[in-house]
N, C-alpha and C positions, 0 to 999 in steps of 0.2 A: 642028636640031629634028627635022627627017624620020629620021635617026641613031637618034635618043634615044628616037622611035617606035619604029622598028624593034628598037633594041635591050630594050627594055621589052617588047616582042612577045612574041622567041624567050625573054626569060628565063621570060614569065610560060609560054610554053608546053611548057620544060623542068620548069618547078615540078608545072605539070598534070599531065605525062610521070612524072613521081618519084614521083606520090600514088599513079599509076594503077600502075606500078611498086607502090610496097610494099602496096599491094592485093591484089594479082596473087602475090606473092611470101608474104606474109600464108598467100593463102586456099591457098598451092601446100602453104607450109611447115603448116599445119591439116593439110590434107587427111593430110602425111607423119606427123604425129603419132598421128593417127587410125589411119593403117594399123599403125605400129610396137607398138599397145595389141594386136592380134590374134597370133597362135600361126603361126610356119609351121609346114605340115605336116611338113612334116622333124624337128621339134622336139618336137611335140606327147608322145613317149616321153618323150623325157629331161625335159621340164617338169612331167610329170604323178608320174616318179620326186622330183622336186624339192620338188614341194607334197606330197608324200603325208608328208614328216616335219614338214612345217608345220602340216599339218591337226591331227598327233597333237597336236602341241604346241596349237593351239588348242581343242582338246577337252577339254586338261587345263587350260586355263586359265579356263574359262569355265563348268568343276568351280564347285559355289554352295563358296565359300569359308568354313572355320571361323568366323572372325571372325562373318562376316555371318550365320550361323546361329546363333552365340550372341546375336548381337541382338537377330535375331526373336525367339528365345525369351526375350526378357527384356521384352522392349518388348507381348511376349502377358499376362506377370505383373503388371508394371508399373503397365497403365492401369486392372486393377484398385484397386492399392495406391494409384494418386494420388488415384481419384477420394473413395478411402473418408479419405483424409488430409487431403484439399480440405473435403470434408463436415465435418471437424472443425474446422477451422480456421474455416467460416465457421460451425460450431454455438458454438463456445468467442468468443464477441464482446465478451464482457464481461466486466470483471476481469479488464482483462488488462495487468500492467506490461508497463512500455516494454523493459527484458532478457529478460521472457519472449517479446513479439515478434520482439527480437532473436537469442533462440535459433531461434525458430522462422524466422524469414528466414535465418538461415547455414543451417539445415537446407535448405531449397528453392533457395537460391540454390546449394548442394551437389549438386542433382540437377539444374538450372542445367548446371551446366559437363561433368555425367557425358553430360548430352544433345548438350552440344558438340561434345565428344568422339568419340560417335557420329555426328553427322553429318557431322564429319571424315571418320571412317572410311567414311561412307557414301559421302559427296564422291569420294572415292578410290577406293573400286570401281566407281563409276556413270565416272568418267572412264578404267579398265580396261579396261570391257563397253563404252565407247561407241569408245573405240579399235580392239580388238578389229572391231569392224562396221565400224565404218570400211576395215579391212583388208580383213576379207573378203568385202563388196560388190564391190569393186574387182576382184577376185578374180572374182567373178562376172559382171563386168558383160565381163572382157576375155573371159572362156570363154566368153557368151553371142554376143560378136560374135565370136568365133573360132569359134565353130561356124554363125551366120547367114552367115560367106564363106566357106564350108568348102560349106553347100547351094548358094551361090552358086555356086561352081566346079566343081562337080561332084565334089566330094569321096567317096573310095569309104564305103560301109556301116561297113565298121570303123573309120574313121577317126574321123567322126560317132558309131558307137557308144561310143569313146575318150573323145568328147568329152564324149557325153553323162554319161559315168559319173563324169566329173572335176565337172560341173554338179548335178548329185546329191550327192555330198560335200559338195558348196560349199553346196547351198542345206539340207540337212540341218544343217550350222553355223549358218547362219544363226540358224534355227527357232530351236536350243538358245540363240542370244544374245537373240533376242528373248523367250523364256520368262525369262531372266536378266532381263532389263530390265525386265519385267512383274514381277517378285518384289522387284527393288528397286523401283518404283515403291509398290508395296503396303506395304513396309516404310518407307519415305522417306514415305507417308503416315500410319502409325500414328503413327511419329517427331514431325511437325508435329503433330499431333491433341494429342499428350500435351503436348510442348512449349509451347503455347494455353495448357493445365493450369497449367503454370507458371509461366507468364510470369502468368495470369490471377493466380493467389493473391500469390506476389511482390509485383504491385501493389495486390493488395488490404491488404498486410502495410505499404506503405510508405502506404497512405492513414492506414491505423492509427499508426502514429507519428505521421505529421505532425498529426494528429487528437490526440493524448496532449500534442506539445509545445503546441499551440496553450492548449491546456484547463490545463498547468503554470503557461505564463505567464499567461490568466485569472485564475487561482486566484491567483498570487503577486504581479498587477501593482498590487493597491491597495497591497499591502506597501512595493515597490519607488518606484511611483509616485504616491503615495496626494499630491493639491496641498497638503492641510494637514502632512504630515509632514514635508512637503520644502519649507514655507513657516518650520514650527516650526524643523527644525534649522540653515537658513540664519538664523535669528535665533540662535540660540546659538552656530553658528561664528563670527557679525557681533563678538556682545558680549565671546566671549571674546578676539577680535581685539582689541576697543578698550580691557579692560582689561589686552592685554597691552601 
């Protein structure tokens, strides 16, 4: 028993030993990852030659894109046209056949899928520009801490000025993705606005039918199910059964 104490002891105080270990080992292996995001100084040339054709490239990429610019301007035309369409549609209430609703619902249900469309496309650049930032935050955040151990250690004036100019760049991209992401948002909001429009009349078109079939069968259901008619010709089916 005194064994099995004992033995139970040193395990549990190996187990202790392992936690305190990868703890320790943890916060060492942190710390190494921390340091490896910073610039040595020896480097800081040829890194800054390195991003400097990335940067072009992400200048040119975050250019407001055709597409998106035929949008906006469409989606500026647009909410005029719905609204003066919508206007019609609930001024015209009455006398109105059920194919004539149905032309007019494939008509909106047509501007329906053109809005889709777009916000597919919309989908797809918001997920460009949000990439895009994502990169080059990172980007900023390593030059930030590469030049706060740079004042650390005493890094000379040019070094620091190197650095600062590579910080500058970076945070000048920024700006330009964040103004991008302000103009879609503006855009992805007229989109919604109009899109309401749609979805609003749509449903006002399918209350109309359902309203027309209802008011059909009214009309036609004494015909169909009128008790005395359907009393009378079950007697003339009966009789001519029995004289057959």
């Amino acid at each position: 028993m005194k064994n099995l104490k004992l033995s139970l002891f040193f395990l549990f105080s190996f187990s202790i030993g392992c936690v305190f270990s990868q703890d320790e080992s943890k916060t060492v292996s942190d710390t190494l990852v921390k340091e490896k995001r910073t610039i040595p100084v020896g480097e800081i040339s040829s890194r800054t030659e390195e991003l400097s054709t990335r940067f072009v490239e992400l200048r040119e990429e975050i250019k407001p894109s055709t597409e998106i610019s035929s949008i906006q301007a469409l989606l500026d035309t647009t909410l005029i046209k719905l609204n003066q369409e919508k206007e019609l549609v609930y001024a015209d209430s009455s006398d109105q056949s059920y194919r004539s609703l149905l032309f007019v619902l494939n008509v909106w249900e047509g501007y329906e899928k053109q809005f889709n469309d777009i916000q597919g496309s919309l989908k797809t650049r918001s997920d460009q520009i949000k990439e895009i930032s994502d990169e080059t935050l990172e980007y900023l955040s390593i030059w930030q801490e590469t030049r706060d151990e740079g004042v650390e250690n005493n890094a000379s004036e040019e070094v620091i000025e190197s650095i600062d100019e590579v910080i500058e760049t970076i945070s000048s991209i920024v700006i330009n993705i964040n103004l991008r992401s302000d103009s879609l948002f503006l855009i992805q909001k007229k989109l919604t606005e109009q899109a309401l429009i749609i979805d609003d009349i749509i449903h006002e078109i399918l209350i109309r039918q359902k309203n027309l079939q209802s008011n059909y069968f009214i009309i036609d259901s004494p015909e169909i199910w009128n008790a005395k008619d359907s009393l009378s010709t079950f007697s003339v089916v009966k009789t001519t059964v029995n004289e057959g």
